[in-house]
C-alpha positions as a LaTeX table, in Angstrom:
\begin{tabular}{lrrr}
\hline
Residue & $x$ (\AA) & $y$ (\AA) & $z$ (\AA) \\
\hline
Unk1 & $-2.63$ & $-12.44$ & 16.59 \\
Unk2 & 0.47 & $-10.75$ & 14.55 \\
Unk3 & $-2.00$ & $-8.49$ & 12.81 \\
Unk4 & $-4.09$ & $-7.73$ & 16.32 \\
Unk5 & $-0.56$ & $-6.39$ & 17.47 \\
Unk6 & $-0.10$ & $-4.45$ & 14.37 \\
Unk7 & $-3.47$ & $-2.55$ & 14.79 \\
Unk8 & $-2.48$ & $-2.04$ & 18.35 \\
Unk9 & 0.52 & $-0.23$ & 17.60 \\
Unk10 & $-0.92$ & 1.96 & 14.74 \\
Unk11 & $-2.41$ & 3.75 & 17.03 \\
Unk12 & 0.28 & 4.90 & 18.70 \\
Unk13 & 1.07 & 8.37 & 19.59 \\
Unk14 & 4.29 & 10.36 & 19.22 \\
Unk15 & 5.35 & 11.62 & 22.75 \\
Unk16 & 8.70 & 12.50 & 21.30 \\
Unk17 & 10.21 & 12.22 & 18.23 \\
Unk18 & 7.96 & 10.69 & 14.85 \\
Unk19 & 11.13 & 9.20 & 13.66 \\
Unk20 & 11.36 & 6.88 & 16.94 \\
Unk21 & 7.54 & 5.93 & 16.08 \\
Unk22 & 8.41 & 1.71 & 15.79 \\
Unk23 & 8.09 & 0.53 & 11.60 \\
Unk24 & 5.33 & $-2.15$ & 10.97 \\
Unk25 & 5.78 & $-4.69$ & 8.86 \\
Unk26 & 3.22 & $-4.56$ & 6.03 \\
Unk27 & 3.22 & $-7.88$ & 4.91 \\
Unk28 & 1.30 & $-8.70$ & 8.17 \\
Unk29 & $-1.52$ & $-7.83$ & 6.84 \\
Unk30 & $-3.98$ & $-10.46$ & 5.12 \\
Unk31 & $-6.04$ & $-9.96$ & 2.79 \\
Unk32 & $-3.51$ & $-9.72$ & 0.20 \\
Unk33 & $-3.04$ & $-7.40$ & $-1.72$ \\
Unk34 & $-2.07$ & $-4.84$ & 0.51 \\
Unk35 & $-2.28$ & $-1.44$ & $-0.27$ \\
Unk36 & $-0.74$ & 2.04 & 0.75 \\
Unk37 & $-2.51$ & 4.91 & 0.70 \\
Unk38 & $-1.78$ & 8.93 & 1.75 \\
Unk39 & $-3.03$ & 12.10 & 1.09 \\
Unk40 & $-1.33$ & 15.69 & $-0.24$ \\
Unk41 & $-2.34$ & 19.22 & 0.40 \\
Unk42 & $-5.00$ & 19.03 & 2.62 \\
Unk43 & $-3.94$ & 22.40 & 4.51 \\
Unk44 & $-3.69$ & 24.04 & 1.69 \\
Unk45 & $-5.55$ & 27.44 & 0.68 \\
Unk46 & $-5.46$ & 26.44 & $-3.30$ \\
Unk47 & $-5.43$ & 23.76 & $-5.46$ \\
Unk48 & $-6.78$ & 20.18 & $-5.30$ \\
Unk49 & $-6.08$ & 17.61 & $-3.00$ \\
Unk50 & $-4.40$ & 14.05 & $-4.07$ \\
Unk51 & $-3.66$ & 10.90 & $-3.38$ \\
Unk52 & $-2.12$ & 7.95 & $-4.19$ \\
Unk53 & $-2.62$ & 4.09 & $-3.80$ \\
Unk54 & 0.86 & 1.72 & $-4.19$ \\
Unk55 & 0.95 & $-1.88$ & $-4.16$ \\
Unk56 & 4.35 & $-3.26$ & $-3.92$ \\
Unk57 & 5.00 & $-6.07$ & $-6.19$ \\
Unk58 & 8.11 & $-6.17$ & $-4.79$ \\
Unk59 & 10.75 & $-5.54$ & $-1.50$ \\
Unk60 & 13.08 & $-3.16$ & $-3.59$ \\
Unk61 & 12.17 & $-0.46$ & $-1.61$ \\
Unk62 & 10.84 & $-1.18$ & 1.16 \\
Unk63 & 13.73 & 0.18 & 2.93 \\
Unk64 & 14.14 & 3.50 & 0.67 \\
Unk65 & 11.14 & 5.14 & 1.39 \\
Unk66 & 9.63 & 7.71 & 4.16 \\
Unk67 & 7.55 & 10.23 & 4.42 \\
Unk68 & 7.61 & 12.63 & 1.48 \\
Unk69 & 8.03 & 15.88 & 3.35 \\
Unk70 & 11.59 & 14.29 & 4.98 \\
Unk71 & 13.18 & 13.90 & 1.43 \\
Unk72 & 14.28 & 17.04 & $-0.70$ \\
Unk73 & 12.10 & 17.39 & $-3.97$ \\
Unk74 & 14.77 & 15.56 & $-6.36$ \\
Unk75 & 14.89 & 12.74 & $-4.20$ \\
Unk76 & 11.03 & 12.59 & $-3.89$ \\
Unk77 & 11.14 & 12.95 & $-7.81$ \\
Unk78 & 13.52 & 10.16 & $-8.31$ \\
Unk79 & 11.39 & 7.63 & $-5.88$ \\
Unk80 & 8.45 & 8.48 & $-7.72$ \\
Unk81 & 9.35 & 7.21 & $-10.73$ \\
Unk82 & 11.29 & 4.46 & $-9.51$ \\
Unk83 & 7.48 & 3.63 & $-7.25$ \\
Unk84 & 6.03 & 4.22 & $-10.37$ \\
Unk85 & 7.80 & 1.86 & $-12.56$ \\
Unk86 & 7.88 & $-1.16$ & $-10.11$ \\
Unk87 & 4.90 & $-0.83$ & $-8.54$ \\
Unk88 & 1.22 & $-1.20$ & $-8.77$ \\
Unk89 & 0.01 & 2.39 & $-8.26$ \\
Unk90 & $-3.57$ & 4.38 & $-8.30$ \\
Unk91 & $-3.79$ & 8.34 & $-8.40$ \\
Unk92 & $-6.87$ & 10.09 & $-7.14$ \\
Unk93 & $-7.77$ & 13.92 & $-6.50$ \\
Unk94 & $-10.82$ & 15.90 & $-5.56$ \\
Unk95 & $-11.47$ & 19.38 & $-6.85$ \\
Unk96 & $-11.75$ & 22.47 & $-5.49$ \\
Unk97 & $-15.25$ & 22.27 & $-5.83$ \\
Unk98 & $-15.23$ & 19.22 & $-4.33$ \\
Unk99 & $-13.47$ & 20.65 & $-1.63$ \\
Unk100 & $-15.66$ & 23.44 & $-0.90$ \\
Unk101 & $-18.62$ & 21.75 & $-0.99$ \\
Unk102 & $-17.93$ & 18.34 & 1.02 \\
Unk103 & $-15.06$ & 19.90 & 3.63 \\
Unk104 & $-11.38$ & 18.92 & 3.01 \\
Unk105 & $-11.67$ & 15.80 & 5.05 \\
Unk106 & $-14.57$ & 13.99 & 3.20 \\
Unk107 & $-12.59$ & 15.65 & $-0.30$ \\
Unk108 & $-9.48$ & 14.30 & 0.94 \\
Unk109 & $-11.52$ & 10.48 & 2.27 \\
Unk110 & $-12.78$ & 11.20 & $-1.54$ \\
Unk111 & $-9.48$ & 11.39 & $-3.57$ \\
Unk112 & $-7.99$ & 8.47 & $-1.47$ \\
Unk113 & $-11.27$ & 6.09 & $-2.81$ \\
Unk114 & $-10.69$ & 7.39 & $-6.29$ \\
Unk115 & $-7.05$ & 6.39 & $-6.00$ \\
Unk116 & $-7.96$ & 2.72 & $-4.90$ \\
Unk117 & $-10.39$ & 2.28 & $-7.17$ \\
Unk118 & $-7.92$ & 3.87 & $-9.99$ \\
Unk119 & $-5.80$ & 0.59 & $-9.03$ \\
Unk120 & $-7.94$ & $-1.87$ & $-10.70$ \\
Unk121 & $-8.03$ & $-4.35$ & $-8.03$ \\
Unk122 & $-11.60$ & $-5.75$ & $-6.22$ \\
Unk123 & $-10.41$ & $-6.23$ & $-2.69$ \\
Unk124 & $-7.51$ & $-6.33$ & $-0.29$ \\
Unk125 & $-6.11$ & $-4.95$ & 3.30 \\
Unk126 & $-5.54$ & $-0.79$ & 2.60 \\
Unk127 & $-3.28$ & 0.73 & 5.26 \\
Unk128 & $-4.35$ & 4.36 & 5.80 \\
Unk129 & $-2.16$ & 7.04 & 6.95 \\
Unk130 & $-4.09$ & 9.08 & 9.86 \\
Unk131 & $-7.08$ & 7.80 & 11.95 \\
Unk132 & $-9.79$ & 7.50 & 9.63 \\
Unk133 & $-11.45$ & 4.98 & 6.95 \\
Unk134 & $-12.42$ & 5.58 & 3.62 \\
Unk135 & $-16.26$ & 5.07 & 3.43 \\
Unk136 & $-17.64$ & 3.81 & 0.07 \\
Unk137 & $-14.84$ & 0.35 & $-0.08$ \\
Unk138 & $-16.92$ & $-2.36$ & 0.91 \\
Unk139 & $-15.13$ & $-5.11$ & $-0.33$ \\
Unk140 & $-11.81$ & $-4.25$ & 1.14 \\
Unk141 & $-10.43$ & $-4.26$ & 4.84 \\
Unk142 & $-9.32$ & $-1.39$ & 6.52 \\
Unk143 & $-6.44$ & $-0.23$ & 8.61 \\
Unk144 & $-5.71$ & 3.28 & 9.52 \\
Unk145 & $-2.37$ & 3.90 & 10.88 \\
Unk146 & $-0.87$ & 7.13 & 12.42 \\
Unk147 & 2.35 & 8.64 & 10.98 \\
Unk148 & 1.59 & 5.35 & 8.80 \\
Unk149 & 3.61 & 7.44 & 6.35 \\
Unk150 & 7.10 & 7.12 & 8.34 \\
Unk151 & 6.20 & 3.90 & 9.45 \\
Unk152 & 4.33 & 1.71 & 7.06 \\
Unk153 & 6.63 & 1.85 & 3.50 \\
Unk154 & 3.74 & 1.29 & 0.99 \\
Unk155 & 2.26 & 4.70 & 2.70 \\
Unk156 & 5.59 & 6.11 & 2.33 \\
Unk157 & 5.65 & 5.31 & $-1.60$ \\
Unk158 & 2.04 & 6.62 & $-1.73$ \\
Unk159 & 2.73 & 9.40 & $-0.10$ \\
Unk160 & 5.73 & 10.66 & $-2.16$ \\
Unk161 & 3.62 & 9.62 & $-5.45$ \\
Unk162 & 1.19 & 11.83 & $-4.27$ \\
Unk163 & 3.33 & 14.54 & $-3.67$ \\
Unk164 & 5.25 & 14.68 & $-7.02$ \\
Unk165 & 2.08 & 14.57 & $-8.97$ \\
Unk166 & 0.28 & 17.05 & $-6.92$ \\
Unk167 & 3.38 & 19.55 & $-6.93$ \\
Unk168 & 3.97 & 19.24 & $-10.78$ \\
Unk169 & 0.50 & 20.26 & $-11.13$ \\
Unk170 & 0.79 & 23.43 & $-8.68$ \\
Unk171 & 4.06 & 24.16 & $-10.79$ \\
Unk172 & 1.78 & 24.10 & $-14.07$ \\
Unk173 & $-0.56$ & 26.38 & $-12.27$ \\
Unk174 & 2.18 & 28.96 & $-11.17$ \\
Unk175 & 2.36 & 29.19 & $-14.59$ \\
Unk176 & $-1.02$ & 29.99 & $-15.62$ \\
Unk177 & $-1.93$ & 32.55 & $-12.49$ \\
Unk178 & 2.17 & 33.66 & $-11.92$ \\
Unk179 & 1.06 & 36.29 & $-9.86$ \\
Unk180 & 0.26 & 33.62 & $-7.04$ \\
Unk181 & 3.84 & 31.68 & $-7.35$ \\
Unk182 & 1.88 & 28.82 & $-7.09$ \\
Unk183 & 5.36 & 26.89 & $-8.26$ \\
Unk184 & 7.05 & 28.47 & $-5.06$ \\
Unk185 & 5.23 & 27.24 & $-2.16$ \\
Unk186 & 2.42 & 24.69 & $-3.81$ \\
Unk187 & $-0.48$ & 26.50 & $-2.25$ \\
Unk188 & 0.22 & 26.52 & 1.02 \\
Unk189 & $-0.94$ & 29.31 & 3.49 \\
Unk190 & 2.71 & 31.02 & 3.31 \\
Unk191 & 3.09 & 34.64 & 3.73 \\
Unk192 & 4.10 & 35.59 & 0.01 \\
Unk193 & 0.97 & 33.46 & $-0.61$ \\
Unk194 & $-1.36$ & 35.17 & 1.82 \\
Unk195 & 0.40 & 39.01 & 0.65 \\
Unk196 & $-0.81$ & 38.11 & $-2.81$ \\
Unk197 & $-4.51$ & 36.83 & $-2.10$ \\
Unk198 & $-4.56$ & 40.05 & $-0.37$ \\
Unk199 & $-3.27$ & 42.47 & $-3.26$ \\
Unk200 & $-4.90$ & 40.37 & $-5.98$ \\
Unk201 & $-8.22$ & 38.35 & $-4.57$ \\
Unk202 & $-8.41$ & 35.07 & $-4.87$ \\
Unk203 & $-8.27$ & 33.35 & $-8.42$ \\
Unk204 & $-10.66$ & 30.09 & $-9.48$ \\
Unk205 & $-7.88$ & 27.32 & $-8.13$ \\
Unk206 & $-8.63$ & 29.28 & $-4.52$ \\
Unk207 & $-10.65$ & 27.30 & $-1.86$ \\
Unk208 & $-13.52$ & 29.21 & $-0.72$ \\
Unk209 & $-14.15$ & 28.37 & 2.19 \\
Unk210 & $-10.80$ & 28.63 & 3.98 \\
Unk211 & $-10.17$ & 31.10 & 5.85 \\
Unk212 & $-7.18$ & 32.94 & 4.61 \\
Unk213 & $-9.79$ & 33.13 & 1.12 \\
Unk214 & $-13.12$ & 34.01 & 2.02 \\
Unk215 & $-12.09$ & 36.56 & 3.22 \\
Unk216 & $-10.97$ & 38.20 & 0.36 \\
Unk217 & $-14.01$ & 37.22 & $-2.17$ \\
Unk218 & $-15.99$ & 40.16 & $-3.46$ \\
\hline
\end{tabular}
């Protein structure tokens, strides 16, 4: 019944404010283990998308974490590593390839099986931020929860893993293509981004098929 109430409320919609979105309490949730999972960077114009799986092993914290994009990128560095060392995690990403040739939904659905599978585990209950399942897990229930990432806290840790390993990459690439300042705003469809697809084309880390791209390909 508990877990039929859960389900009910993770489909809630924000009519106001996320943040007054009620919490649900993961441990609801049978089969065990249960497992977090969230996505990074699927509006992105460059790079790949990833995700990350956490099972807590513990309650430590539980109470620390929210959604990635509400903590400043120290703190989101120093939870990763502390979600990292405590917990049971799984990292997953699809590629730009990937991207362009499945759409960034089924890419992003892709690097959030990869992730679960990365965890080593058989079955379990996997709490999905957003409103869709990941096909391919056939051993494993399925909830999918929205805003599950301020709500659900093994989404929140999966989220902010998936953020801090995702970022450090787009950091490494800034480095490699610096004329994109990939390392400024992670490949997101900003305007210093956009001025210099424009002035430069798009490189090979580029999706595509997104607009804000294609239409600079020669």
């Amino acid at each position: 019944m508990a877990e039929k109430q859960i389900k009910k409320m993770s489909k809630i919609k924000s009519k106001g404010n996320d943040k007054d979105l009620p919490k649900i309490d993961w441990h609801q949730f049978s089969p065990s283990p249960v497992i977090g999972v969230d996505e990074v960077g699927r509006g992105c114009l460059a790079g790949p998308v990833f995700a990350a799986a956490v099972i807590f092993n513990s309650d430590n914290l539980s109470e620390l974490v929210t959604d990635s994009k509400l903590l400043s990128e120290c703190r989101r560095g120093e939870m990763a590593k502390e979600i990292l060392a405590s917990h049971r995690v799984g990292i997953g990403s699809a590629s730009v390839e990937e991207i362009d040739e499945l759409n960034i939904l089924q890419a992003s659905l892709l690097a959030m099986k990869r992730a679960i599978e990365n965890l080593g585990v058989k079955s379990g209950h996997i709490l999905v931020d957003g409103n869709q399942k990941i096909p391919g897990l056939f051993n494993f229930q399925q909830t999918t929860i929205i805003k599950g990432d301020l709500r659900v806290a093994p989404i929140s840790a999966a989220s902010i893993v998936a953020k801090v390993t995702r970022d450090q990459l787009m950091k490494d690439l800034g480095v490699q293509f610096p004329v994109y300042a990939f390392e400024k705003h992670k490949g997101y469809s900003t305007l210093i981004h956009k001025k210099a697809i424009a002035e430069n084309g798009p490189c090979e880390m580029h999706r595509r098929t997104f607009a804000g791209v294609k239409e600079h390909l020669t």
